[in-house]
N, C-alpha and C positions, 0 to 999 in steps of 0.2 A: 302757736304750736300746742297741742292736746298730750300731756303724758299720763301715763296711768301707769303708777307702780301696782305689783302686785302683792295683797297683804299675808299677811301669814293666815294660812288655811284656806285659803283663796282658791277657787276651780277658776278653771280658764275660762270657763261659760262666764259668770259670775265676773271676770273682770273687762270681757268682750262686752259685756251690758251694761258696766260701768261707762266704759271707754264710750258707747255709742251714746247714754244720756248725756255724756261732758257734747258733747260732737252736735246732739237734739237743740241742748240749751240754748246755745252758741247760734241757733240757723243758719249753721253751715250747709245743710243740703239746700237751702232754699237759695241760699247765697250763690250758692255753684250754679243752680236752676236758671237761675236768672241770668248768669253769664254765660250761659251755653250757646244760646244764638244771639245774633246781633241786632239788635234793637235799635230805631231810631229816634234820636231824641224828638221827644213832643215840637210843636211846632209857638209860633210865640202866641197863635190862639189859643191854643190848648193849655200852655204856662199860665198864661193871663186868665183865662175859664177857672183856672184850676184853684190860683192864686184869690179870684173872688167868694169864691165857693169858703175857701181859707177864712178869709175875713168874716163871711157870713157864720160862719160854725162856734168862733172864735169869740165875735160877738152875743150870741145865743147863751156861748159859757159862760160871758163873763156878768151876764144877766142872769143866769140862773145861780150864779155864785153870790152876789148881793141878795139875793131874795132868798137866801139862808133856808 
């Protein structure tokens, strides 16, 4: 839950623009986005596809991380 006190000398613009960056940070609009229609979860090729691609990137990092 998001609150936003209001401060002394504070316009109502001014804490509505607060209130929405606390809200921006959080990706809550995307969050909602996402659960708005029903999606089906990926299928075990697509987990398994997804999960190699994982490894392969992962890998790449952890070479380019020794090679300083």
């Amino acid at each position: 839950m998001i609150k936003v006190t209001k401060r002394d000398g504070e316009s109502g613009d001014r804490l509505l623009k607060r209130f929405s960056g606390h809200v921006k940070s959080r990706r809550l609009p995307h969050k909602f986005r996402a659960l708005r229609y029903f999606a089906q979860k990926p299928s075990q090729r697509k987990q398994r596809a997804s999960a190699v691609s994982r490894e392969g990137y992962r890998a790449i990092a952890k070479q380019k991380q020794y090679q300083g």
